[in-house]
PADREN-421039 format. One line per 2 residues: number of its first residue (from 1); their letters; for each residue x, y, z of N, C-alpha, C, CB. Coordinates in Angstrom, 2 decimals. Last residue first. Glycine has a CB too. Layout:
# PADREN-421039
NUM> a> X Y Z X Y Z X Y Z X Y Z; ...;
***
This chain:
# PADREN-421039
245> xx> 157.98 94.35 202.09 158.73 94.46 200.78 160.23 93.78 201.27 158.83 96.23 200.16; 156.75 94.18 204.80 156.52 93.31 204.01 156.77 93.51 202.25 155.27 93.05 204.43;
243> xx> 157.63 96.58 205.58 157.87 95.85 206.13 157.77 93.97 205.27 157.07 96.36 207.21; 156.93 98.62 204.45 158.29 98.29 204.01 158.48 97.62 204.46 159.22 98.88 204.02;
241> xx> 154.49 98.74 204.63 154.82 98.51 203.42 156.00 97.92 203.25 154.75 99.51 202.77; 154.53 99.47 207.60 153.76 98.14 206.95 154.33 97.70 205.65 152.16 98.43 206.64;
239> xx> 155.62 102.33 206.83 156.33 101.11 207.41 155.64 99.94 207.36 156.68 101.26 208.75; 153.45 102.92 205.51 154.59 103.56 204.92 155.09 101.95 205.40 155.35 105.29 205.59;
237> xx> 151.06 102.70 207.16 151.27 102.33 206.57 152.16 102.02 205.30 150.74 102.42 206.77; 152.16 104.68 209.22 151.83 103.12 209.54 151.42 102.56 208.37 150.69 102.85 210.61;
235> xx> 152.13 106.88 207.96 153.05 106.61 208.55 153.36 104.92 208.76 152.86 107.38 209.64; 149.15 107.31 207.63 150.29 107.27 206.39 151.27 106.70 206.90 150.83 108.61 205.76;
233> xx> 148.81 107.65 210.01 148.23 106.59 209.56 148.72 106.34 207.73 146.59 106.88 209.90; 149.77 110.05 210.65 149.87 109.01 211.73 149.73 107.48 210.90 148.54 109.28 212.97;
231> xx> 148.38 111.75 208.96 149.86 111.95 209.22 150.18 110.28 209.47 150.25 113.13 210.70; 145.89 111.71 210.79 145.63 111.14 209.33 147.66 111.10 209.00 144.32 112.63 208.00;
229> xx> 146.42 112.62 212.80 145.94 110.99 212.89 146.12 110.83 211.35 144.10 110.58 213.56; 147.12 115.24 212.33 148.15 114.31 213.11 147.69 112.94 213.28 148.44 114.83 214.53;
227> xx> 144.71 116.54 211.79 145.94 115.97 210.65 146.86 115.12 211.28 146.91 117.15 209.97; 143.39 115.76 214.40 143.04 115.19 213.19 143.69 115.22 211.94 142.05 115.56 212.96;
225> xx> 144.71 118.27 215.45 144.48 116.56 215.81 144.36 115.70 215.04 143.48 116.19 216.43; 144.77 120.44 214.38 145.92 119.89 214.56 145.86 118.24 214.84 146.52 120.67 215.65;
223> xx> 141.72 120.93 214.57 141.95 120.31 213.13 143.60 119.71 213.52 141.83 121.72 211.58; 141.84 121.22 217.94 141.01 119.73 216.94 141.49 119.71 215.68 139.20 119.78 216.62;
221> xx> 143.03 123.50 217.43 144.00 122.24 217.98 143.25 120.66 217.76 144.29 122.48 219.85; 141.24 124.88 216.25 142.17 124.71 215.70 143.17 123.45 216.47 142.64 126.03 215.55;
219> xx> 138.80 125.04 218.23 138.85 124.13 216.81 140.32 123.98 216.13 137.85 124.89 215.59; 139.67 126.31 220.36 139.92 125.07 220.26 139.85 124.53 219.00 139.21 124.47 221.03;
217> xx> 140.28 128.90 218.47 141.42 128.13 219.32 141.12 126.77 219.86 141.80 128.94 220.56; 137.31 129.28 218.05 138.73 129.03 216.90 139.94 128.28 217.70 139.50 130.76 216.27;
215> xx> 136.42 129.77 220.81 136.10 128.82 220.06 137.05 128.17 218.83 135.02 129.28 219.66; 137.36 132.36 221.12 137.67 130.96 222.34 137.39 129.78 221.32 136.33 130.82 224.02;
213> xx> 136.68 133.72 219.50 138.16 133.66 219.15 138.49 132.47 220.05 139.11 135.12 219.47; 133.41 133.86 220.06 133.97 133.20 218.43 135.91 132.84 218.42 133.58 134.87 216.88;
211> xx> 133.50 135.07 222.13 133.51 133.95 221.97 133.95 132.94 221.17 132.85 133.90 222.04; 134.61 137.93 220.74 135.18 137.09 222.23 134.96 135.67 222.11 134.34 137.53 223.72;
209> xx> 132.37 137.80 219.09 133.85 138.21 218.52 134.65 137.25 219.83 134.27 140.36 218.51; 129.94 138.37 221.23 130.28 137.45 220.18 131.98 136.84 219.66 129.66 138.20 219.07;
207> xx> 131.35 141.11 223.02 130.79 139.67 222.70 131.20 138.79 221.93 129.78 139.64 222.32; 131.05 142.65 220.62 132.15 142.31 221.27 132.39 141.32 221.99 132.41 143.03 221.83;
205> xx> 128.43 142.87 219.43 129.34 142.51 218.88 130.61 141.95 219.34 129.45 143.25 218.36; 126.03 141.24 221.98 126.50 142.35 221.42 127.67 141.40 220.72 126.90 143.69 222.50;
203> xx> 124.69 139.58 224.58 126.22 138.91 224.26 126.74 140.69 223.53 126.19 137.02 222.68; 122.08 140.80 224.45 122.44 140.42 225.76 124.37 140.40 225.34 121.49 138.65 226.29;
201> xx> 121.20 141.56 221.89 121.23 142.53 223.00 121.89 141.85 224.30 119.72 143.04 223.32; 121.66 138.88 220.60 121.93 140.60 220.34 122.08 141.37 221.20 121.01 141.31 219.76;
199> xx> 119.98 137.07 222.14 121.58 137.66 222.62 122.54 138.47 221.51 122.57 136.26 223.07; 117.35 138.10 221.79 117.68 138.04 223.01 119.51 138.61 223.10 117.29 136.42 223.47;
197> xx> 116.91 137.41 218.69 117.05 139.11 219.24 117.54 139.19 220.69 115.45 140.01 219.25; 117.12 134.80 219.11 118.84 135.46 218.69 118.47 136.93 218.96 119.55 135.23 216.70;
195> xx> 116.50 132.82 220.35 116.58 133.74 220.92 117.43 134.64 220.36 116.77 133.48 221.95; 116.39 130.76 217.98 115.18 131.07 218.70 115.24 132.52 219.41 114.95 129.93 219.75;
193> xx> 118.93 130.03 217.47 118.69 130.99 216.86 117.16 131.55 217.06 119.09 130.67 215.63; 119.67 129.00 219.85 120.47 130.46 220.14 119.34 131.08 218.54 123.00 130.39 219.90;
191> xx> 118.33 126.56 220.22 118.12 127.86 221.06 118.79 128.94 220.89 118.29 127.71 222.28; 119.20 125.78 217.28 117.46 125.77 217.59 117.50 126.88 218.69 116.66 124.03 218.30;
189> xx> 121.95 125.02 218.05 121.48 126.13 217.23 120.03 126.55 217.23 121.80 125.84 215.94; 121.24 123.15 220.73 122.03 124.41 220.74 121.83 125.66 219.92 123.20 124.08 220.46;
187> xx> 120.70 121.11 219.05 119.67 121.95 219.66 120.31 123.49 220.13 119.06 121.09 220.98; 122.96 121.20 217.46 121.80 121.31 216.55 120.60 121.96 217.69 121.37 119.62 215.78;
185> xx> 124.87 120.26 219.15 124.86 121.13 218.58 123.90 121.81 218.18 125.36 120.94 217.99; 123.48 117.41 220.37 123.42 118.88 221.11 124.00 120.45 220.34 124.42 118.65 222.49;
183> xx> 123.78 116.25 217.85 122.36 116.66 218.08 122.32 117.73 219.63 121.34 115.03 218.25; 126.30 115.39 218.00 125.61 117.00 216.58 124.52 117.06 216.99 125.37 116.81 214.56;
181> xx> 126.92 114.12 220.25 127.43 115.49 219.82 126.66 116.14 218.71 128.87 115.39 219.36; 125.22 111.66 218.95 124.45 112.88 219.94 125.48 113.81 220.41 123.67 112.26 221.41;
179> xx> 127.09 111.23 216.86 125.74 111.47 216.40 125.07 112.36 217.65 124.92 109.95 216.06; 129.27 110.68 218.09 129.20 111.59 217.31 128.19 112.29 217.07 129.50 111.29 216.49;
177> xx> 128.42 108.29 219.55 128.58 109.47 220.60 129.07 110.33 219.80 129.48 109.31 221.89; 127.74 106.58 217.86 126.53 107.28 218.16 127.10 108.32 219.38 125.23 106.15 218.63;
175> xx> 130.24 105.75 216.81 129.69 106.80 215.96 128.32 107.54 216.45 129.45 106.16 214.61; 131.36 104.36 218.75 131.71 105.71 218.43 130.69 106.39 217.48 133.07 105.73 217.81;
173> xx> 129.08 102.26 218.50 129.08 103.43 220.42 130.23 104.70 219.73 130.37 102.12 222.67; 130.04 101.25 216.40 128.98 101.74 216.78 128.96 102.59 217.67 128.33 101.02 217.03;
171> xx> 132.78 100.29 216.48 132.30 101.21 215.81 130.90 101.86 215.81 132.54 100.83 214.86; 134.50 100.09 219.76 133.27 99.37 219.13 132.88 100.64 218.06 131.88 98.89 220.42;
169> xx> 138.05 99.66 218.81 137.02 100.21 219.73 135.63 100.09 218.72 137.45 101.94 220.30; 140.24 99.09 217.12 139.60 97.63 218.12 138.32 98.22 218.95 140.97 96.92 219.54;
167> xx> 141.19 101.99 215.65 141.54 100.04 215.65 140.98 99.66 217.15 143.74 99.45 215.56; 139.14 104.35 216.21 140.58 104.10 216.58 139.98 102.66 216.06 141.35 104.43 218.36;
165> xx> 137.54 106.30 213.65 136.80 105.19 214.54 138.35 104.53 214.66 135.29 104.06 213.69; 137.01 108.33 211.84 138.04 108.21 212.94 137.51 107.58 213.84 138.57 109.37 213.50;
163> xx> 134.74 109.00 210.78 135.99 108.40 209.52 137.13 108.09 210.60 136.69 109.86 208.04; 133.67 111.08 211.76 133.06 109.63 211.36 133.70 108.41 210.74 132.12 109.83 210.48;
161> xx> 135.62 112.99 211.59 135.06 112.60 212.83 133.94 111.05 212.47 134.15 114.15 213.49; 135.49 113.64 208.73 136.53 112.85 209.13 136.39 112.75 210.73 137.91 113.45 208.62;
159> xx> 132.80 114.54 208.50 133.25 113.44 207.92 134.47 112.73 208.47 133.43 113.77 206.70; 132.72 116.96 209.77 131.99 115.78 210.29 132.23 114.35 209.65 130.56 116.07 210.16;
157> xx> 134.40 118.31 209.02 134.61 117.74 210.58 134.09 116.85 210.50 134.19 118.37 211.79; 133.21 118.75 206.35 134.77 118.62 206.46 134.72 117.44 207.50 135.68 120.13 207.04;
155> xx> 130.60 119.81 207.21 130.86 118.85 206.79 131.95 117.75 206.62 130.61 119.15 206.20; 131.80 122.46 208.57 131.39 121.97 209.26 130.94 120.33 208.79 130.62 122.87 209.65;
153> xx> 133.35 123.38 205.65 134.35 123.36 207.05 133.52 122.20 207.97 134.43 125.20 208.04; 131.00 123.94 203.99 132.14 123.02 204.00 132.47 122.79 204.71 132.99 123.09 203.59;
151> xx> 128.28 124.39 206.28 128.74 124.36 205.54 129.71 123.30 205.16 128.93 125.22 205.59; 125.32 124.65 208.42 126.41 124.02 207.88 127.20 124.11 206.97 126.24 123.30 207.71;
149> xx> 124.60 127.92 208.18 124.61 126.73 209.26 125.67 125.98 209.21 123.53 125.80 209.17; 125.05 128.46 205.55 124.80 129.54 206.14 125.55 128.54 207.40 123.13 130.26 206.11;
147> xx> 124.66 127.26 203.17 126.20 126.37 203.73 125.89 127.66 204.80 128.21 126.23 202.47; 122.11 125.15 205.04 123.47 125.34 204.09 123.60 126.43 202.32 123.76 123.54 203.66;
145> xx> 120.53 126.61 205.91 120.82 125.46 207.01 121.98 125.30 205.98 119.57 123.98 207.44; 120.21 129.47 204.59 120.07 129.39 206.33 120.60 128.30 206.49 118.61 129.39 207.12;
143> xx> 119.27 129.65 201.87 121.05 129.13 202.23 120.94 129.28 203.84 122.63 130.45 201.44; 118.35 126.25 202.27 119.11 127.41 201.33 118.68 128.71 201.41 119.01 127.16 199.88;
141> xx> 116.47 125.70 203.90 117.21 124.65 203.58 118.59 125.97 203.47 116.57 123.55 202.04; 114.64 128.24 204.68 115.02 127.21 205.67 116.50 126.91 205.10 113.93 125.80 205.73;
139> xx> 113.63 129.69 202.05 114.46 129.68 202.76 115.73 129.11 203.98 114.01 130.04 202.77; 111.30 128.59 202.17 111.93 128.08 201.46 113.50 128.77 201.55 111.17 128.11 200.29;
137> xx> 109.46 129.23 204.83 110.38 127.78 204.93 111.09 128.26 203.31 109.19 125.78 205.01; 108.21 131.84 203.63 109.45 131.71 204.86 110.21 130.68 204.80 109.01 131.60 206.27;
135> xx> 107.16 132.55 200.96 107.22 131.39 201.95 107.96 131.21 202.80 107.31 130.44 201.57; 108.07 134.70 199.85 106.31 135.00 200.41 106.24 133.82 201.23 104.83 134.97 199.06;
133> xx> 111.17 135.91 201.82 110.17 135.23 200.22 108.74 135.08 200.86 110.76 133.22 199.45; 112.74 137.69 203.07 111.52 138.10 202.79 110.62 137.76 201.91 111.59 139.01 202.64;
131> xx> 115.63 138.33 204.69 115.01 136.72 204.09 113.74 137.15 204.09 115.20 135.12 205.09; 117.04 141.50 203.88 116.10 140.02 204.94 115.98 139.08 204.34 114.53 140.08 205.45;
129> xx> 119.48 141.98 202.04 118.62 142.27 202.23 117.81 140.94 203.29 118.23 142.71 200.96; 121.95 141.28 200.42 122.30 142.62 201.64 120.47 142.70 202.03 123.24 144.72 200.68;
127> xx> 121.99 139.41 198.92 121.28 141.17 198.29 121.62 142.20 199.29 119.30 141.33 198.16; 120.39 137.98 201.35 120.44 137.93 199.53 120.58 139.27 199.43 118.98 137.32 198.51;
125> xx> 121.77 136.62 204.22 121.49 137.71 203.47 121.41 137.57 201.78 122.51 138.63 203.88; 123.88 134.33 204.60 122.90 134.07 204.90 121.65 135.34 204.63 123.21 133.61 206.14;
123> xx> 126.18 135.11 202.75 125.79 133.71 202.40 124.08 134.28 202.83 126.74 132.18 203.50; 126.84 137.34 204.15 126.67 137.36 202.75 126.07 136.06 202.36 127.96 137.63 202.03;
121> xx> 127.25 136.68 206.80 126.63 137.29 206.45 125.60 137.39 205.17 127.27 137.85 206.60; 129.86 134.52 206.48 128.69 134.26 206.53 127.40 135.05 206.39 128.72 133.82 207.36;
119> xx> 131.49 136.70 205.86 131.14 136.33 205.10 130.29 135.20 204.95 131.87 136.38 204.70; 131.28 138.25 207.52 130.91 139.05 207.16 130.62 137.97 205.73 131.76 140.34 207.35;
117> xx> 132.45 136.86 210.09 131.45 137.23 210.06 130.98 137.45 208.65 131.43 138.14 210.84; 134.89 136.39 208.97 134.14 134.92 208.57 133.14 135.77 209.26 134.64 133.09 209.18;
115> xx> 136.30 139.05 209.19 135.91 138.63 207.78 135.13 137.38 207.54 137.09 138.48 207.02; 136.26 138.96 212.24 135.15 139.72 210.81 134.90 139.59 209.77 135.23 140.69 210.36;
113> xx> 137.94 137.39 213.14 136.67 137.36 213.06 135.92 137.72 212.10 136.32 137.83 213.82; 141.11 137.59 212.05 140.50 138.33 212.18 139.12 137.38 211.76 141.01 139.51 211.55;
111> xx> 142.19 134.96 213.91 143.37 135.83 213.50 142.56 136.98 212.88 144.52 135.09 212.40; 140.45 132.97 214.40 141.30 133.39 215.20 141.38 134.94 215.05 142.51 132.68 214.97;
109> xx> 139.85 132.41 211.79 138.61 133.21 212.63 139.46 133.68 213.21 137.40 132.58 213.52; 141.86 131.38 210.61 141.33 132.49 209.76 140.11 133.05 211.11 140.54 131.80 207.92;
107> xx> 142.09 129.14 211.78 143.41 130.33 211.81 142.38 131.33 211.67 144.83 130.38 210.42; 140.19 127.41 211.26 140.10 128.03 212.53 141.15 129.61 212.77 140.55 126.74 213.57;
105> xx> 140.59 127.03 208.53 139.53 127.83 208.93 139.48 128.38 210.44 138.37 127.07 208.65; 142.87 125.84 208.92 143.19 126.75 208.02 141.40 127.61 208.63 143.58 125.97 206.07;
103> xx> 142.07 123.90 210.14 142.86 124.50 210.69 143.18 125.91 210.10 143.81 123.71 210.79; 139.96 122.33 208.48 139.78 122.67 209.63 140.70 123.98 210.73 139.84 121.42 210.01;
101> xx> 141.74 121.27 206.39 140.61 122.71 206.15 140.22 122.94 207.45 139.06 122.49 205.13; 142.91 119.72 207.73 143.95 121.18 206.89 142.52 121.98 206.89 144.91 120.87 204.71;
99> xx> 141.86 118.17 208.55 142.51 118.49 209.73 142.73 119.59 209.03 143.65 117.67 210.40; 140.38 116.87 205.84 139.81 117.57 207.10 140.08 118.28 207.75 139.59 117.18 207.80;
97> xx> 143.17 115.63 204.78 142.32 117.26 204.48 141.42 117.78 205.42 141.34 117.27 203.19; 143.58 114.21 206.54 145.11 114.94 206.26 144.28 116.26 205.64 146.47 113.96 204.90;
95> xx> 141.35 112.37 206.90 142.28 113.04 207.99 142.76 114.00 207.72 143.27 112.46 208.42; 141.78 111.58 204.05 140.69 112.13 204.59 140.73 113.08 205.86 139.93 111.12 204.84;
93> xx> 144.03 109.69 204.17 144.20 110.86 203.22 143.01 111.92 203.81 143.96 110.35 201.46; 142.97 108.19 206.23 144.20 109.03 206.13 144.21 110.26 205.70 145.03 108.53 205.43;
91> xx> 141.44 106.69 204.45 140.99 107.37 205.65 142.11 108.15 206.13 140.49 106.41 206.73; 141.28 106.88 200.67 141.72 106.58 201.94 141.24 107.62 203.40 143.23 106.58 201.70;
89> xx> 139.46 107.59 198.19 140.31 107.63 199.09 140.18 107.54 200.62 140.77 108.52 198.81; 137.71 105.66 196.22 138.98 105.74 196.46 140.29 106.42 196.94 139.07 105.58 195.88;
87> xx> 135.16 106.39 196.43 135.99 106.69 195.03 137.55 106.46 195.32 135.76 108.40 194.47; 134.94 104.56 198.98 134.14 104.16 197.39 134.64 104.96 195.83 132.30 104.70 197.60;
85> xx> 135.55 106.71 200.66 136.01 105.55 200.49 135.72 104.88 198.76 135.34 104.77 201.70; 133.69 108.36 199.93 134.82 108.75 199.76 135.78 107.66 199.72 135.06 109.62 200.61;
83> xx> 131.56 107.26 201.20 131.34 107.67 199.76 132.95 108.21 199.32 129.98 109.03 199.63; 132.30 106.64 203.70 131.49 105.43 203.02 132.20 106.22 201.39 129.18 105.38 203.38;
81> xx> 132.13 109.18 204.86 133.37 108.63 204.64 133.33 107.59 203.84 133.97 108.28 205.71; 129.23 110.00 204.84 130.42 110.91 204.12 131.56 109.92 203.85 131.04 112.27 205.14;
79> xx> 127.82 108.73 206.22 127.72 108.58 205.01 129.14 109.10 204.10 126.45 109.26 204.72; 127.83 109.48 209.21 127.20 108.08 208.57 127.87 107.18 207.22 125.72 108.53 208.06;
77> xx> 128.07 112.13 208.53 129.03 111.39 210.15 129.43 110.34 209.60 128.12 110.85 211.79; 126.60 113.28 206.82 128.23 113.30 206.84 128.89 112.47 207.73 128.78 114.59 207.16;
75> xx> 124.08 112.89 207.58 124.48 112.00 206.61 125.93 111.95 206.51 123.89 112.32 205.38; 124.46 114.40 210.34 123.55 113.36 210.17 124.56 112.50 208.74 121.72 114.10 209.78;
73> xx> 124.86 117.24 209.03 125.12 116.59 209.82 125.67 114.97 209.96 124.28 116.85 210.24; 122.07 116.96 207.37 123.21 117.15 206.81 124.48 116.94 207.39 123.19 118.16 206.46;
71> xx> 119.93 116.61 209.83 120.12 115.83 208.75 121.74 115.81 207.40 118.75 116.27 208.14; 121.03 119.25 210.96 120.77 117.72 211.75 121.46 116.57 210.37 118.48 117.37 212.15;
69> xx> 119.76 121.12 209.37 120.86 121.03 209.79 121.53 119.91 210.15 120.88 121.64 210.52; 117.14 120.72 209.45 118.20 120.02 208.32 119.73 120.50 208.62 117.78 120.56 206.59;
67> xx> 116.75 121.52 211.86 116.23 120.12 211.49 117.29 119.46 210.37 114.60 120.25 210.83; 117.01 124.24 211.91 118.30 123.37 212.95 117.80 121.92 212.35 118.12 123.51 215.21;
65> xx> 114.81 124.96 210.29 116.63 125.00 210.06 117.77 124.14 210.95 117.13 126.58 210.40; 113.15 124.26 211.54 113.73 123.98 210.67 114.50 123.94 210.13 113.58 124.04 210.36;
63> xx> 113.64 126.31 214.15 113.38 124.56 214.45 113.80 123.94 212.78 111.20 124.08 214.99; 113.69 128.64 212.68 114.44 128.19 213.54 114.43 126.77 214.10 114.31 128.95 214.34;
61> xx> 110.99 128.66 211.62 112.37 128.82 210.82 113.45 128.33 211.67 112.71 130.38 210.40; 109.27 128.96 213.67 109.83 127.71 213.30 110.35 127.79 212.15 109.00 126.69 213.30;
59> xx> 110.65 131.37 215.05 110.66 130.06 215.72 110.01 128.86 215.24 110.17 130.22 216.87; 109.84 132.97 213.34 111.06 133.20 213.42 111.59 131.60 214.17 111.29 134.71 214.26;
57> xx> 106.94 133.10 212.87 108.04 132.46 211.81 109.15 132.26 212.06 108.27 133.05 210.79; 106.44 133.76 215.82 105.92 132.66 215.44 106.52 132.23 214.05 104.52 132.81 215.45;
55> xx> 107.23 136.86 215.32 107.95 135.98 216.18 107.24 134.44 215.96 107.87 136.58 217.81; 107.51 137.71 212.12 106.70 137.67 213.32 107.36 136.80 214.47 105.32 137.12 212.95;
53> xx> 110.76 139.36 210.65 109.59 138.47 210.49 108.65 138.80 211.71 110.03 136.87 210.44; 112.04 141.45 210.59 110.64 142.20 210.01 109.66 140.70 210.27 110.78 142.89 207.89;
51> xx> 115.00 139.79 210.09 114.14 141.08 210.26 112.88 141.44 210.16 114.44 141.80 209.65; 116.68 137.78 209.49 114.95 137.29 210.17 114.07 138.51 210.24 114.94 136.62 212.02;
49> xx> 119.23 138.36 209.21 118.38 137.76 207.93 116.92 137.78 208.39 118.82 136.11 207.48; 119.60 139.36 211.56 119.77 139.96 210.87 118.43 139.78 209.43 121.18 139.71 210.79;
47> xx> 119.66 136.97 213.13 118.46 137.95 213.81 118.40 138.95 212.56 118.92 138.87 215.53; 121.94 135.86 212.05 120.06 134.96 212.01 118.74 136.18 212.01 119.69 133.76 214.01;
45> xx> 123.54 136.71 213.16 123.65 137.03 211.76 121.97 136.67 211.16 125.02 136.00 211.01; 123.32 135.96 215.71 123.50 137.52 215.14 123.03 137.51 213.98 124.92 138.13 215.01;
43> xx> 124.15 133.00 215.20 122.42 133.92 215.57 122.91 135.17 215.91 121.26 133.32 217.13; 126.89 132.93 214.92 125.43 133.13 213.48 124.39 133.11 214.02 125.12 131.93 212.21;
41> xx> 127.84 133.24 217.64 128.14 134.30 216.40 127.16 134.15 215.24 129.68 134.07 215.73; 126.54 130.60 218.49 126.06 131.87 218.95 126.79 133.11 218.08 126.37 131.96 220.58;
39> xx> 127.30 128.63 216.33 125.84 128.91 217.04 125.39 130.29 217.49 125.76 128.14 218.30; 129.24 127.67 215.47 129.57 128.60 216.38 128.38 129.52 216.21 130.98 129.23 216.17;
37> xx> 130.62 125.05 213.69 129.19 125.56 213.42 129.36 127.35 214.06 127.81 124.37 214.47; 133.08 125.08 215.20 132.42 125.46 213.69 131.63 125.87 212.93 132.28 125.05 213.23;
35> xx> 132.19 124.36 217.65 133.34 125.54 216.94 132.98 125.61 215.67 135.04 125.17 216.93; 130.21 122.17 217.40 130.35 123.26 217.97 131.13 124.74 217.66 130.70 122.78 218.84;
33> xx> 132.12 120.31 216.52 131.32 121.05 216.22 130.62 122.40 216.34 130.95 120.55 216.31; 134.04 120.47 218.35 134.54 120.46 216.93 133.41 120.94 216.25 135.03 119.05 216.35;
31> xx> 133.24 119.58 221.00 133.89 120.88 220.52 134.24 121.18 219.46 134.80 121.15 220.97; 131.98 117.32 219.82 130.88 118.18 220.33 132.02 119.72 219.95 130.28 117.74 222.38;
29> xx> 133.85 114.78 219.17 132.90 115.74 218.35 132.26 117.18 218.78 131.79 114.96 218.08; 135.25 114.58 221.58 135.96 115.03 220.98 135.02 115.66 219.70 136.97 114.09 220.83;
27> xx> 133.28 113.59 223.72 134.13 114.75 224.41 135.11 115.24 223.00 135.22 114.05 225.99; 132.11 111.71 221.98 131.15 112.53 222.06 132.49 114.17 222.42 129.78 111.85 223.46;
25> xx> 134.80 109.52 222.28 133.82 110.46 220.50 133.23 111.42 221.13 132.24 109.50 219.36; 134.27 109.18 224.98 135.31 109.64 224.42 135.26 110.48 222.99 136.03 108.55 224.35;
23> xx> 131.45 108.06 225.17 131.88 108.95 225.74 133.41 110.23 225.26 131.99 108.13 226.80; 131.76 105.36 223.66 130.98 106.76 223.02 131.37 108.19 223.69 129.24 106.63 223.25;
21> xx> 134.06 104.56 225.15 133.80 104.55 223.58 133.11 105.57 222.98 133.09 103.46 223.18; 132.84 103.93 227.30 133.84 105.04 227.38 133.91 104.86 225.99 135.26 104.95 228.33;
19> xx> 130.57 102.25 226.46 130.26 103.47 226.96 131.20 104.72 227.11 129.83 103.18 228.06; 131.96 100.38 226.09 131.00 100.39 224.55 130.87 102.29 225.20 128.81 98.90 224.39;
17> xx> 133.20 99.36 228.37 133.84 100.25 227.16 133.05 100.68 226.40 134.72 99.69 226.32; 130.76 98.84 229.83 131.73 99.93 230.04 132.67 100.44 228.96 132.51 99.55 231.04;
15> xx> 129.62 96.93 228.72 128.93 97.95 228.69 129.98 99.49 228.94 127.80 97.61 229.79; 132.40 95.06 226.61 130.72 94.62 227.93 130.24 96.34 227.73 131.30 94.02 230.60;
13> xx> 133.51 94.62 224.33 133.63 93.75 225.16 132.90 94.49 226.71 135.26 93.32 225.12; 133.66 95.63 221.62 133.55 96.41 222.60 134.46 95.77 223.92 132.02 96.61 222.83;
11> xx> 132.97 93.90 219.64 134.23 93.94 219.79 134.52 94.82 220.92 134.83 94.30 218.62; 129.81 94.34 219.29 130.63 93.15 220.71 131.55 93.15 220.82 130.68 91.75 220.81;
9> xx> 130.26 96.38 217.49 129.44 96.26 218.97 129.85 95.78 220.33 128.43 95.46 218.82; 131.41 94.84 215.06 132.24 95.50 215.98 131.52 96.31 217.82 132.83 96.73 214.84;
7> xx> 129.27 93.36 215.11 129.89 92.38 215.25 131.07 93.98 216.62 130.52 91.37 213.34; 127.11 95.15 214.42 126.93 94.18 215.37 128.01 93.55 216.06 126.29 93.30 214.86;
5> xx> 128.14 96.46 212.15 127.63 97.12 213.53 127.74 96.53 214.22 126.54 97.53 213.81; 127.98 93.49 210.60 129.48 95.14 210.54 129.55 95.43 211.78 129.08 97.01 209.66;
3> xx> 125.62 93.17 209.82 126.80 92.52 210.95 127.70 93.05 211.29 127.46 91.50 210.69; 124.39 95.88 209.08 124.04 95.63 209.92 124.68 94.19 210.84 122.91 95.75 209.52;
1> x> 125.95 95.18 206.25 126.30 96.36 207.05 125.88 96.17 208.51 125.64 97.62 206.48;
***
């Protein structure tokens, strides 16, 4: 594995591409994430579940949570496509669902907010009630960092954003300008859900809702993207086929 890295590294060919390489991944993970995740609509929902805590639990519930957030993240970029590959499907095929669940989830915020409020809500709430176990962290993982944080949709992205490394560009420098797209996400979530009584009161419902519909609209032309590579790559290999039949 570690010649794999290496080799496609140098397929780069010097510092500048290796760099518009990552650069390019990073300008296309970050809004994908970002949108999905959508940081600042679930620290509402954060401030909700966090009720009654002390401000010293609330902030490192909040570092922990964004931690495994990371890590889940993290293994999907890395790992996800590896393991999918290995049961036998294709990067294409991977594309072709990513891009669908991606799009189909962005419609759905678009087109009414409330109901993916309400139903992250329910995820990140037991009972309609605080997060109030006698151990605050056990909470963290489940259900705050998943599927509250991360979920399907945001795994979805991250897999087939790890799984979309173009023919001849260095596979490394793409995947680490994925990797520090989720880690500005992740801090991102660390500060919004640090301050989330802040932009309760500062952003409000209407707010939020506003942001959350800017956000769907790009994610949705990212999932359009990403079925259109996976599309793309059926295609090319349709005609490969017929080429050599």
């Amino acid at each position: 594995m570690s010649a794999h890295f290496t080799a496609s590294f140098l397929s780069g060919g010097g510092v500048m591409p290796v760099a518009t390489t990552a650069t390019t991944s990073f300008l296309l993970a970050f809004p994908a994430l970002f949108s999905i995740v959508n940081p600042l609509g679930a620290s509402l929902i954060f401030a909700q579940a966090t009720a009654g805590r002390s401000r010293r639990e609330i902030l490192a519930l909040a570092k922990l949570v964004a931690f495994y957030s990371f890590i889940l993240m993290l293994a999907s970029i890395w790992l996800g496509g590896k393991v999918l590959v290995f049961f036998g499907i294709t990067v294409s095929a991977l594309r072709v669902a990513g891009g669908l669940v991606v799009a189909v989830r962005a419609w759905n915020l678009l087109q009414s907010p409330e109901s993916m409020e309400a139903q992250k809500e329910k995820q990140a709430l037991q009972g309609g009630k605080t997060v109030m176990s006698p151990n605050w962290s056990d909470a963290a993982f489940f259900p705050l960092a998943m599927p509250f944080t991360v979920g399907p949709g945001t795994i979805a992205v991250a897999i087939a954003l790890g799984s979309g490394c173009p023919a001849g560009e260095s596979f490394l420098a793409y995947e680490m300008g994925i990797t520090i797209a989720a880690v500005c996400v992740v801090l991102i979530v660390w500060a919004a859900y640090s301050g989330s009584e802040k932009l309760v009161s500062m952003l409000g419902v209407t707010g939020t809702r506003i942001v959350s519909r800017l956000a769907a609209l790009v994610l949705l032309c990212i999932g359009v993207q990403i079925l259109a590579a996976g599309v793309q790559g059926f295609a090319v290999e349709i005609w490969q086929h017929m080429k050599t039949a």
